[in-house]
Backbone as a printed PyTorch tensor [residue, N CA C, xyz], in Angstrom:
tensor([[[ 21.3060,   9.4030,   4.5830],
         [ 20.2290,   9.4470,   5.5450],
         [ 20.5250,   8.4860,   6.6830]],

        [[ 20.2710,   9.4430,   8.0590],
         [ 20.0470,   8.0660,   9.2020],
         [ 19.2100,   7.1910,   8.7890]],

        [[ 19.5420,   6.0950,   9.7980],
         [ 18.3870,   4.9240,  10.0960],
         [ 17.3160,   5.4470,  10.4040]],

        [[ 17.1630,   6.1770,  11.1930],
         [ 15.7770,   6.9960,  12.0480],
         [ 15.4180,   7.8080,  11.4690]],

        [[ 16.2220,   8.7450,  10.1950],
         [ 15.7870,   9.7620,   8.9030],
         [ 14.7840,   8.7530,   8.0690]],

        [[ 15.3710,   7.7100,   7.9130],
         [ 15.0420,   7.0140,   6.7850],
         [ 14.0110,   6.1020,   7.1650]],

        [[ 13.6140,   5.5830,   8.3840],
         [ 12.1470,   5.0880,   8.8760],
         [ 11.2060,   6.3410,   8.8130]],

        [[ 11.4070,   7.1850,   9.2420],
         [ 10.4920,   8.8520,   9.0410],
         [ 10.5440,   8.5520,   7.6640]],

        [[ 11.1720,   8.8630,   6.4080],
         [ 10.6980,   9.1510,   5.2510],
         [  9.8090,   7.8230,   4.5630]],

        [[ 10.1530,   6.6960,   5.2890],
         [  9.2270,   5.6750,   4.6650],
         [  7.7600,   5.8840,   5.7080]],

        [[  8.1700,   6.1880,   6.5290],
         [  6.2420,   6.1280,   6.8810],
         [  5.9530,   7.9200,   6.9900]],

        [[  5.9810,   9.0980,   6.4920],
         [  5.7530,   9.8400,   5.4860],
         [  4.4750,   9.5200,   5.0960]],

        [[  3.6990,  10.5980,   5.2260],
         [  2.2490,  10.0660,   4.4160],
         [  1.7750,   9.2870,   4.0950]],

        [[  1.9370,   8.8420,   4.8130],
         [  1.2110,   6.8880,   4.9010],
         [  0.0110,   7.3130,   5.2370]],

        [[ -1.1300,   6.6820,   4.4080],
         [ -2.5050,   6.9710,   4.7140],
         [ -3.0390,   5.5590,   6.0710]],

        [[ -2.0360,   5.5980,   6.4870],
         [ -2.5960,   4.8130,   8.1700],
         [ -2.1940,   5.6340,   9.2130]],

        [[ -1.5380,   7.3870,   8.2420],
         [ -0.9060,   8.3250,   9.8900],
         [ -2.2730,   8.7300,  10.5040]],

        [[ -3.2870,   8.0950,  10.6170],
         [ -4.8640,   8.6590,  11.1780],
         [ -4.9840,   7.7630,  12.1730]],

        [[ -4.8880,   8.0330,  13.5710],
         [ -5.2800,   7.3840,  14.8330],
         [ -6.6200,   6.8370,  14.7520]],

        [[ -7.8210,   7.0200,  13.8210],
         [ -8.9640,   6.4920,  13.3470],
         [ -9.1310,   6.1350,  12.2080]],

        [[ -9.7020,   4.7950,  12.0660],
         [-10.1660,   4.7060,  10.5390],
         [-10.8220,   5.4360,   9.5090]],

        [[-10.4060,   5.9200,   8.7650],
         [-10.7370,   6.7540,   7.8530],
         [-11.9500,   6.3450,   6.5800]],

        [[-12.6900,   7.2460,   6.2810],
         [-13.9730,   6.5010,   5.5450],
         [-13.0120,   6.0200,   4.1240]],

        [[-12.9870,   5.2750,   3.5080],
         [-12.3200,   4.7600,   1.9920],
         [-12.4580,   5.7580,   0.9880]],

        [[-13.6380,   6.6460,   1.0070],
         [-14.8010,   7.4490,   0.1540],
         [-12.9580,   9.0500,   0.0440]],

        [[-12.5220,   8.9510,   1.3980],
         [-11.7630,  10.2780,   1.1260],
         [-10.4860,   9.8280,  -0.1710]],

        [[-10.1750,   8.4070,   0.1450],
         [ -9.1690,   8.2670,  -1.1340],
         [-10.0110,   7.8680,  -2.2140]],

        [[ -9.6110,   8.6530,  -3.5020],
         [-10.4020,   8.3330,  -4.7050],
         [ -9.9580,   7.4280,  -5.5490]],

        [[ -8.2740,   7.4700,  -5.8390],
         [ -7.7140,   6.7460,  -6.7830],
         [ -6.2590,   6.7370,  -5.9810]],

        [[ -5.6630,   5.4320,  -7.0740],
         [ -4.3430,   5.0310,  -7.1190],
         [ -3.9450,   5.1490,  -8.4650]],

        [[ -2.9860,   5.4700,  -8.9310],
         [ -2.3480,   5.4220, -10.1120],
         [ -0.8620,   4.4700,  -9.6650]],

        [[ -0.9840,   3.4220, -10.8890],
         [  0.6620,   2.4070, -10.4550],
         [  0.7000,   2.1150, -11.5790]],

        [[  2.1190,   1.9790, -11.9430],
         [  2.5010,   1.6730, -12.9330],
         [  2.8810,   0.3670, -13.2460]],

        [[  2.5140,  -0.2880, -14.3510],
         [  2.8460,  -1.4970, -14.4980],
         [  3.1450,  -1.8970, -16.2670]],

        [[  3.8950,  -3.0380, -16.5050],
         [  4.0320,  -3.1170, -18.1790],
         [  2.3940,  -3.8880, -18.9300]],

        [[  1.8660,  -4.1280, -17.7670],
         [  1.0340,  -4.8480, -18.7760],
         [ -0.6610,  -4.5040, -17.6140]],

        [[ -0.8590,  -3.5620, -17.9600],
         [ -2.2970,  -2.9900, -16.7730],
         [ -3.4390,  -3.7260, -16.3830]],

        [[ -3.7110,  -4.5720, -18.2070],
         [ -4.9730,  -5.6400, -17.7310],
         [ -4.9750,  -6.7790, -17.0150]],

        [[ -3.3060,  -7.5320, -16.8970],
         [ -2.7400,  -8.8430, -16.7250],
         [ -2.6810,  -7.9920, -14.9380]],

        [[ -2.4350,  -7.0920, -14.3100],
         [ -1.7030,  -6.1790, -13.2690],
         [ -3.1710,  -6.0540, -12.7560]],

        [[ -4.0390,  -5.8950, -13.1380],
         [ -5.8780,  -5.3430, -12.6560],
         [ -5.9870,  -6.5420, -12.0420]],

        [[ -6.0780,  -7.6900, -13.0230],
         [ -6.2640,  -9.1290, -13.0540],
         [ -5.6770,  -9.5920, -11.7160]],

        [[ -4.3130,  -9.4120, -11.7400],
         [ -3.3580, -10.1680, -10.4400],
         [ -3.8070,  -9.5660,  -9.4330]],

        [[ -4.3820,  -8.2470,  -9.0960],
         [ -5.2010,  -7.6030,  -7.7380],
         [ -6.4500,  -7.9040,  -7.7250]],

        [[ -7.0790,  -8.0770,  -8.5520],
         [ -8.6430,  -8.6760,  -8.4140],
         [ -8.0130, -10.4400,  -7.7210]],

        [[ -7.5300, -11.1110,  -8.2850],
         [ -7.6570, -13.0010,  -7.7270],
         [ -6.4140, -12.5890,  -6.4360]],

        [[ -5.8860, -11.6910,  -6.2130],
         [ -4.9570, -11.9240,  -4.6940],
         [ -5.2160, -10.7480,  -3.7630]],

        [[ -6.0620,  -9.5990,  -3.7470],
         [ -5.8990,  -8.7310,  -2.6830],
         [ -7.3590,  -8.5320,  -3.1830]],

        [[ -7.9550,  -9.5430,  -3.2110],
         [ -9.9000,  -9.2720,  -2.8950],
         [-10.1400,  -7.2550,  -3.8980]],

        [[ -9.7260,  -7.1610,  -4.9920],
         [-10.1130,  -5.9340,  -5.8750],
         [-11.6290,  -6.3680,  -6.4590]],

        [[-11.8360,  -5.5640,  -7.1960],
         [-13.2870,  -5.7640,  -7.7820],
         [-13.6180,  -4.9320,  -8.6100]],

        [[-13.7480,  -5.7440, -10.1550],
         [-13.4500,  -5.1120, -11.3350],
         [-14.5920,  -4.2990, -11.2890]],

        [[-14.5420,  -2.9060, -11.8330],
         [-15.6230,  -2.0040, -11.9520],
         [-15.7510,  -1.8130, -13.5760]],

        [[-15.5630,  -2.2240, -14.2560],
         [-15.4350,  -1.9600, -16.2260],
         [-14.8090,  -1.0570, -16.5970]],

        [[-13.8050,  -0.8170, -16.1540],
         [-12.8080,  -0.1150, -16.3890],
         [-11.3180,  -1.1680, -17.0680]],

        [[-11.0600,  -0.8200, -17.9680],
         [-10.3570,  -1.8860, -18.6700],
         [ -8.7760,  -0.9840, -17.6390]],

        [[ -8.1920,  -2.3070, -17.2770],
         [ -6.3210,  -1.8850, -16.2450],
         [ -6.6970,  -1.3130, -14.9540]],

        [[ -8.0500,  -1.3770, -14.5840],
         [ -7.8720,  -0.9280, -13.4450],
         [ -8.9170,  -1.9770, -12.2580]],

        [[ -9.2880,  -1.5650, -11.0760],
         [ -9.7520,  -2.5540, -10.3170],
         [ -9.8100,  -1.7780,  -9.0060]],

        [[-10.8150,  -2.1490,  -8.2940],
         [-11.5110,  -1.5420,  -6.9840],
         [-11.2010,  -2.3780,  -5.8520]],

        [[-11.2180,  -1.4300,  -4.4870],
         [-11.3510,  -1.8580,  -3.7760],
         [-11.4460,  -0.8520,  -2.8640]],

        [[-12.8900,  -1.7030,  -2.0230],
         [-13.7030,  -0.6490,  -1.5560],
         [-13.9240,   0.5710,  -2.1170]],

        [[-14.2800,   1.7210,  -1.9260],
         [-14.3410,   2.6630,  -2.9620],
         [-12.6880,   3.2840,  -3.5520]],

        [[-11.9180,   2.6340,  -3.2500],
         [-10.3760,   3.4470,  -4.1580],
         [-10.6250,   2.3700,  -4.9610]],

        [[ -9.7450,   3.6380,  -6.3940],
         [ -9.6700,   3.0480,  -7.8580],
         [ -8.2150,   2.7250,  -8.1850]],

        [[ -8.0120,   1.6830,  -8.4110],
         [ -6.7480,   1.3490,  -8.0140],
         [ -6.1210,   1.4370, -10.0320]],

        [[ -5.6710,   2.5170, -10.6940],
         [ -5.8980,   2.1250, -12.2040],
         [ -4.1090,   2.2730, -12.7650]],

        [[ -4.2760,   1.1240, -12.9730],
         [ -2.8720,   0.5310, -13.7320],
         [ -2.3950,   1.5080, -15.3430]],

        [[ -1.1760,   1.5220, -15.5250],
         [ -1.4770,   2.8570, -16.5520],
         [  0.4440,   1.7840, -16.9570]],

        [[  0.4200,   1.8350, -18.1520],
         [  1.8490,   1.5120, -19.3650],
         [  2.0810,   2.5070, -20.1670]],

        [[  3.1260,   2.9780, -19.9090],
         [  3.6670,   3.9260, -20.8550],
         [  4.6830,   3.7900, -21.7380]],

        [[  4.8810,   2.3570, -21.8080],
         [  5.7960,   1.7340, -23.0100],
         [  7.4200,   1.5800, -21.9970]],

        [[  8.0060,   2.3100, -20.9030],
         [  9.2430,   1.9610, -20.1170],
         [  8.8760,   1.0620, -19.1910]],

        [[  9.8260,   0.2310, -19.2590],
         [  9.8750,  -1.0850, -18.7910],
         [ 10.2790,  -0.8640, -16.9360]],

        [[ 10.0920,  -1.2420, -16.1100],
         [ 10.1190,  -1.2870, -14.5870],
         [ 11.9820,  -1.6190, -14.9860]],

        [[ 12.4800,  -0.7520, -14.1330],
         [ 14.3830,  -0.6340, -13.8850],
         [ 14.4540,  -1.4320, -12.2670]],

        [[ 13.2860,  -2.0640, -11.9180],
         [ 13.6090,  -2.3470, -10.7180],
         [ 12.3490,  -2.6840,  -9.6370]],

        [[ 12.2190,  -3.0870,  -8.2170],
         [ 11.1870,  -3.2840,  -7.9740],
         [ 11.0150,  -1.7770,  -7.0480]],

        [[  9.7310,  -1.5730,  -6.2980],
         [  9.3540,  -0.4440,  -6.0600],
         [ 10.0280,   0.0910,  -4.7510]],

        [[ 10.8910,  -0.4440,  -4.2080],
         [ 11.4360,  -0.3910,  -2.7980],
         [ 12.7850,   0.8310,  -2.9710]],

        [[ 12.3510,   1.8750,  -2.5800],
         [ 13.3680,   2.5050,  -2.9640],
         [ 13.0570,   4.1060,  -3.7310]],

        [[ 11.9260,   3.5120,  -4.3270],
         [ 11.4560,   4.9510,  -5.2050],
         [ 10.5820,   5.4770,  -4.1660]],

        [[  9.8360,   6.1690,  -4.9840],
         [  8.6780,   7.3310,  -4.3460],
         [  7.5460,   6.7750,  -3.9410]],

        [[  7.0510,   5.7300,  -4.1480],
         [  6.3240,   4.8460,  -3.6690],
         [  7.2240,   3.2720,  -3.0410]],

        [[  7.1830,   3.3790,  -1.7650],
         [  8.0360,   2.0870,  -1.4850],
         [  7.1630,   1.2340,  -1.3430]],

        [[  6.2100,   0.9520,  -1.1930],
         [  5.0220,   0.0920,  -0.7480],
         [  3.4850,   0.6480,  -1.0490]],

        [[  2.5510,  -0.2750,  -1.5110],
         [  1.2210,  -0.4340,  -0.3800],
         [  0.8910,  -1.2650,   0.0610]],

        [[ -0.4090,  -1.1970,   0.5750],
         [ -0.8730,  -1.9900,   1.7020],
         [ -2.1080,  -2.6630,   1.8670]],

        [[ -2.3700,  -3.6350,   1.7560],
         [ -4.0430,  -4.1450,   1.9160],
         [ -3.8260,  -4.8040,   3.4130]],

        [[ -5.2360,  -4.3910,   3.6440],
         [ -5.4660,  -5.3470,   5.3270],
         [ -6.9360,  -6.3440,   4.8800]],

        [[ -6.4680,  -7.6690,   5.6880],
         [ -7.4250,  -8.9650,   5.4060],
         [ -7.8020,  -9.4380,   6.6510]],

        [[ -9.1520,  -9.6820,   7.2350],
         [ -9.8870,  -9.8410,   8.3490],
         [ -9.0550, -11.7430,   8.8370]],

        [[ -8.2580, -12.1440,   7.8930],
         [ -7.5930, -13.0540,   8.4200],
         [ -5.9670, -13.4590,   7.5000]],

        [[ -4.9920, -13.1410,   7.8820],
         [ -4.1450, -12.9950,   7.6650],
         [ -3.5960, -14.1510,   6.9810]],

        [[ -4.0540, -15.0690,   8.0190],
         [ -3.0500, -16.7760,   7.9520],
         [ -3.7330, -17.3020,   6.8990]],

        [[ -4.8080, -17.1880,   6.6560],
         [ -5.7260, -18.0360,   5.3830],
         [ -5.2510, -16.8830,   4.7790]],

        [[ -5.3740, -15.9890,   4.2850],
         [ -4.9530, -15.0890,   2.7600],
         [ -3.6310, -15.7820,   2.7860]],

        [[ -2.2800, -15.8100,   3.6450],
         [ -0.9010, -16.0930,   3.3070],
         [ -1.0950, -17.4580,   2.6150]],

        [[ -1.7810, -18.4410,   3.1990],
         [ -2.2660, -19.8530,   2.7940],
         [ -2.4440, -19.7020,   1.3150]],

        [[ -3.3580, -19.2760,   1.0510],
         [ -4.1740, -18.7370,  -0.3280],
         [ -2.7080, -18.5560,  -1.2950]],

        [[ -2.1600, -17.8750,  -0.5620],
         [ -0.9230, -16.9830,  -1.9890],
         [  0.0290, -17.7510,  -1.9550]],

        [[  0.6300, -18.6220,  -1.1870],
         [  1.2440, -19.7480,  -0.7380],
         [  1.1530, -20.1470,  -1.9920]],

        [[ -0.4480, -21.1270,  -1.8130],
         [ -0.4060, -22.2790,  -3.0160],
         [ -0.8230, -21.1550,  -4.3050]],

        [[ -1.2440, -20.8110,  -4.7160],
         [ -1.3180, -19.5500,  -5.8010],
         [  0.2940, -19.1660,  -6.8800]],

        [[  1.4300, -19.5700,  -5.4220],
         [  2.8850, -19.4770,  -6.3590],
         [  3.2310, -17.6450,  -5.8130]],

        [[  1.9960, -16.5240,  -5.4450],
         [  2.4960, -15.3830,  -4.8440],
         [  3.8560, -15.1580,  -4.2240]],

        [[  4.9010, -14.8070,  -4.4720],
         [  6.0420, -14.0290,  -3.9000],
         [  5.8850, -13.8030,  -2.3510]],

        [[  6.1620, -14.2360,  -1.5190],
         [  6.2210, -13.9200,  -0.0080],
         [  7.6240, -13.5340,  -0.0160]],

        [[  7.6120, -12.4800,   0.7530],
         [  8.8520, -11.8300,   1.0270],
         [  9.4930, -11.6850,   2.4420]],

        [[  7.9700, -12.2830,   3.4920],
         [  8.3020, -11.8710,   4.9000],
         [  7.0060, -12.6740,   4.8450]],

        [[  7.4610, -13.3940,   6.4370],
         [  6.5330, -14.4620,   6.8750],
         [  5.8490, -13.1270,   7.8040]],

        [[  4.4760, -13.9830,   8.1660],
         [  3.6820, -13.1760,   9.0290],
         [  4.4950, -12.7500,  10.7980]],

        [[  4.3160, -11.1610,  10.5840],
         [  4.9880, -10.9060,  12.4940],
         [  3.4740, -10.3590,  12.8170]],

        [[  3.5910, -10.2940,  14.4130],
         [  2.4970,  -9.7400,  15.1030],
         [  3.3250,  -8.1770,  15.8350]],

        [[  3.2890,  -7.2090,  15.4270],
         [  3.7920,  -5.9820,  16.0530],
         [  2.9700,  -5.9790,  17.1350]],

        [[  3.3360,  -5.4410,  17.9630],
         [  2.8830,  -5.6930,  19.3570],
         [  1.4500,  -4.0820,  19.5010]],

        [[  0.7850,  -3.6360,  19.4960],
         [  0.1510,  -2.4790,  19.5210],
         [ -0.1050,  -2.2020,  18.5240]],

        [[  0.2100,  -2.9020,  16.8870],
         [ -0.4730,  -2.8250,  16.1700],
         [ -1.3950,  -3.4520,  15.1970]],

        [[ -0.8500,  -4.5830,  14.6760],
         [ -1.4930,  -5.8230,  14.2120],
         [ -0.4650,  -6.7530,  13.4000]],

        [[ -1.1230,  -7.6790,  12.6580],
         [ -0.1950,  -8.9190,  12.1030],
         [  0.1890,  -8.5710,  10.8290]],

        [[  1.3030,  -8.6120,  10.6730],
         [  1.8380,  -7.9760,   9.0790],
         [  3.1190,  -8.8720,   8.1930]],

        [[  2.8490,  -8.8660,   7.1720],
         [  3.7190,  -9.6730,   6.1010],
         [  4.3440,  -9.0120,   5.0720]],

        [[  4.6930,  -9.3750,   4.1410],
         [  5.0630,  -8.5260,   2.8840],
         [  5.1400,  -9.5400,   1.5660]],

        [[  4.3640,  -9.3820,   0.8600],
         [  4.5010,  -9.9000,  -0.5600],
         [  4.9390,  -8.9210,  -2.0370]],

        [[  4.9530,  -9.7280,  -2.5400],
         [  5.4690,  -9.0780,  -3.5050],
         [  4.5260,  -9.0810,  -5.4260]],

        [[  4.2460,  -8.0730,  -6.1860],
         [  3.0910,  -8.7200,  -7.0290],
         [  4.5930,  -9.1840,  -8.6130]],

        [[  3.6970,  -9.8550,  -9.3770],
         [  4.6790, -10.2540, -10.3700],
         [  5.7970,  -8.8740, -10.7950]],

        [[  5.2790,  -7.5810, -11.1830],
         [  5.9530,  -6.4690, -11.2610],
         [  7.2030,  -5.8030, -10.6940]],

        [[  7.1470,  -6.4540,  -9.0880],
         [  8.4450,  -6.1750,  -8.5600],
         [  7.5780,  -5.1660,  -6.8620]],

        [[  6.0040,  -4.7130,  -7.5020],
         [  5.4660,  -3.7150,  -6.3210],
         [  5.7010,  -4.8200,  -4.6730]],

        [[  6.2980,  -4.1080,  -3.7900],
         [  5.8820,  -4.7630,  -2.5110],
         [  5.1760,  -4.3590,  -2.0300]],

        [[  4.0080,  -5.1600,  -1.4840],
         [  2.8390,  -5.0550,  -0.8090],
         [  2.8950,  -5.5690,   0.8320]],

        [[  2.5340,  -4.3400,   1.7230],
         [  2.3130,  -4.8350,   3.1880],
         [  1.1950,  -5.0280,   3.1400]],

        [[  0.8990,  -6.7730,   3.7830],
         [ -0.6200,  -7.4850,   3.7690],
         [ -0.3760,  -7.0400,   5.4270]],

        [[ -1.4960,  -6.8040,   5.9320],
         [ -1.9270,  -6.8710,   7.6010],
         [ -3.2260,  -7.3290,   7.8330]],

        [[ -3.2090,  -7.2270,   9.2590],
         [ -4.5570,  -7.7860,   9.4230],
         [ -4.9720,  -6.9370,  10.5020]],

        [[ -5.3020,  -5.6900,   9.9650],
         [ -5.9830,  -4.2840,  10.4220],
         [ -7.4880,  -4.3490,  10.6310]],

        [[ -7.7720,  -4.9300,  11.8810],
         [ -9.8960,  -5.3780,  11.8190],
         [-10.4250,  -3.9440,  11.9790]],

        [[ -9.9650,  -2.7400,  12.2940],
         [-10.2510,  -0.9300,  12.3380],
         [-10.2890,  -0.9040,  11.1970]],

        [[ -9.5530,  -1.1370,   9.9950],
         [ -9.4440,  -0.9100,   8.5540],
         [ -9.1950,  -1.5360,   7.5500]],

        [[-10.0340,  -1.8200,   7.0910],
         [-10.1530,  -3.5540,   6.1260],
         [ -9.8020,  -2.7240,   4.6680]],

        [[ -9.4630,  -3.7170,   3.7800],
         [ -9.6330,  -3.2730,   2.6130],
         [ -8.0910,  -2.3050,   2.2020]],

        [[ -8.1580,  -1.4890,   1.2280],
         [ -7.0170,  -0.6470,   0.6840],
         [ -6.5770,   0.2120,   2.4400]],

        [[ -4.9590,  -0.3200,   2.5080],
         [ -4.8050,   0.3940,   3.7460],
         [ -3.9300,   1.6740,   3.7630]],

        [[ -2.6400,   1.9390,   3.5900],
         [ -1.8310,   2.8150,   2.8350],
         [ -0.8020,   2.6990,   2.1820]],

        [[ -0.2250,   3.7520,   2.1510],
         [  0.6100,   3.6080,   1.0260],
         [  1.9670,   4.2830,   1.5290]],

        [[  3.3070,   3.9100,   1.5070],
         [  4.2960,   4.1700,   2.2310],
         [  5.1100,   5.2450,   0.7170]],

        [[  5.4220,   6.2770,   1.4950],
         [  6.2280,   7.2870,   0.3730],
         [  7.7530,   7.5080,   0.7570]],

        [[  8.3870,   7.7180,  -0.4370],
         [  9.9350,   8.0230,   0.4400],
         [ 10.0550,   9.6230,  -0.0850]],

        [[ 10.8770,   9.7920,   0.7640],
         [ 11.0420,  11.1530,   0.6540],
         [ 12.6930,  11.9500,   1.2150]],

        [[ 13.5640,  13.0080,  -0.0580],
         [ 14.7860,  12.7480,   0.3910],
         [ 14.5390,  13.9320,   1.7970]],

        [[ 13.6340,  14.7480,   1.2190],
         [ 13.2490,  15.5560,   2.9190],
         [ 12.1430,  15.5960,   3.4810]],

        [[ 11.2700,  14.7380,   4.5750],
         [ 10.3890,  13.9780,   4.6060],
         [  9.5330,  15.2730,   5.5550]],

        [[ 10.2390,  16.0830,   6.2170],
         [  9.4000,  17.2560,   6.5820],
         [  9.0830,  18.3270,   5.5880]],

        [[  9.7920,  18.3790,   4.6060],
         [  9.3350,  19.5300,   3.2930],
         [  8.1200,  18.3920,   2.7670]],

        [[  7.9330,  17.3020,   2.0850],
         [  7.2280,  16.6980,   1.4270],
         [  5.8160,  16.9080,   2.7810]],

        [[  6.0200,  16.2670,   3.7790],
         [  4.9990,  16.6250,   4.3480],
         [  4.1530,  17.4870,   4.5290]],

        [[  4.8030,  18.4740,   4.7230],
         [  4.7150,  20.4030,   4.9620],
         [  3.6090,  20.3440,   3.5260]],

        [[  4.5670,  19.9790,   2.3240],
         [  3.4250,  20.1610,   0.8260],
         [  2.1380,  19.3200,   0.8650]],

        [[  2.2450,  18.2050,   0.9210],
         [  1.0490,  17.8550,   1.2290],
         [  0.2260,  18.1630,   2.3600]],

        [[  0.4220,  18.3690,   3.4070],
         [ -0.6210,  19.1900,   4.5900],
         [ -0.7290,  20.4200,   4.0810]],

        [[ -0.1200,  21.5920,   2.4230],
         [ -0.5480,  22.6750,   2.4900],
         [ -1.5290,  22.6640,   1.1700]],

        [[ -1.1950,  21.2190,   0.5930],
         [ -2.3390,  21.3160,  -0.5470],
         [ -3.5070,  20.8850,  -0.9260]],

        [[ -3.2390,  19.6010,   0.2750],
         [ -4.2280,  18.8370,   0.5670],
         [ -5.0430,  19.0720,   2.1020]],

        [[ -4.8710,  19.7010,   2.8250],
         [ -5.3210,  19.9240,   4.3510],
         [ -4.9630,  18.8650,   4.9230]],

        [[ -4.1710,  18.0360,   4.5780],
         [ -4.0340,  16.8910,   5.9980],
         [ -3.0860,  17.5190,   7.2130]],

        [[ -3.2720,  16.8990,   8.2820],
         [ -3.0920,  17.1420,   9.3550],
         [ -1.8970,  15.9310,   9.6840]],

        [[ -0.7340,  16.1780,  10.3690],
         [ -0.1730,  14.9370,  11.1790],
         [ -0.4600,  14.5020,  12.4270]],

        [[ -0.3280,  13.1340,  11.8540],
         [ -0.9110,  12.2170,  12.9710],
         [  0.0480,  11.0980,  13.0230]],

        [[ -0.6100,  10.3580,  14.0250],
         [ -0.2390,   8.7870,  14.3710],
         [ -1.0350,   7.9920,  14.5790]],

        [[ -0.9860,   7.2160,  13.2370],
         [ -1.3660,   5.3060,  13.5210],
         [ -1.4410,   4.9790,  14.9760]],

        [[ -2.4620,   4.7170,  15.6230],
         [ -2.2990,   3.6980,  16.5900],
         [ -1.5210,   4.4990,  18.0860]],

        [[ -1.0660,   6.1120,  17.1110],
         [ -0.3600,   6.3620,  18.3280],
         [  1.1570,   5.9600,  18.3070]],

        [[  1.7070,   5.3900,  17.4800],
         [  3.3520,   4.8160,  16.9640],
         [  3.1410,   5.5420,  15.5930]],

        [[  2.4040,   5.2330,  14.8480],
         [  3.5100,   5.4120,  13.3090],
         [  3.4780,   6.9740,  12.8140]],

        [[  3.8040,   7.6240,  12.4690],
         [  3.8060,   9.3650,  11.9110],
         [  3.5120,   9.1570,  10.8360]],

        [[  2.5170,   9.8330,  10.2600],
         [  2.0820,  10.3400,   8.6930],
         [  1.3080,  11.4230,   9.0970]]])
């Protein structure tokens, strides 16, 4: 894959390809995999503001269900690379959350940048190996999206706009999903 193939397949159905904020209510759930779901619920409830709903491995935010699931195989690696390369939470202040995870011992992987037209963005990482893009999206707070790879990023698209009705768009007007 090009360089420019391979930025297209990572931002691929990214639920930020919507030039408007989208109500939370249209995403219902997350499914992620992790070895240990309640310890994994736990680490997103005390670092990306989740909110346990009594659901044992799983954890909210805003209305997506974010539910952790073990199937006994152990993670071969961290998530950069597979079918999910990332997600994403956005925090109404960036520099105090990085502060926060700082002293917390959190994995920083990328100090805070300011993209120019879009907002302030970092990358951490959770104990599991998942990388997480933190931003500071004030249009869309809370669960932001989720970056997919894809080895043909216009067929994968094509399927999801024919099963799901989404439409392509652009973030901000820059990003494609």
């Amino acid at each position: 894959m090009t360089g420019k193939t391979s930025l297209f397949a990572l931002l691929t159905i990214s639920l930020v390809g919507l030039s408007f904020p989208a109500n939370a209510e249209v995403y219902h759930h997350v499914h992620h995999r992790s070895p240990d779901a309640v310890a994994a619920a736990q680490w997103y409830m005390d670092h990306m503001d989740c909110k346990d709903y009594g659901r044992e491995g799983a954890c909210m935010v805003d209305n997506v269900q974010i539910l952790f699931y073990t199937d006994g195989v152990e993670p071969t690696g961290p998530s950069v690379g597979t079918g999910m390369d990332h997600i994403g939470f956005s925090f109404p202040d960036l520099e105090a959350k990085m502060a926060g995870w700082r002293a917390a011992g959190v994995n920083v992987l990328e100090d805070i940048r300011e993209v120019e037209g879009l907002f302030k963005l970092s990358f951490v990482e959770d104990p599991w190996g998942t990388k997480i893009e933190v931003v500071e999206d004030h249009q869309w707070p809370g669960f932001h999206h989720i970056h997919l790879r894809s080895k043909d990023p216009a067929k994968t698209l094509a399927w999801y706009e024919d099963l799901f009705g989404g439409v392509p768009d652009k973030m901000k007007g820059r990003l494609t999903g």
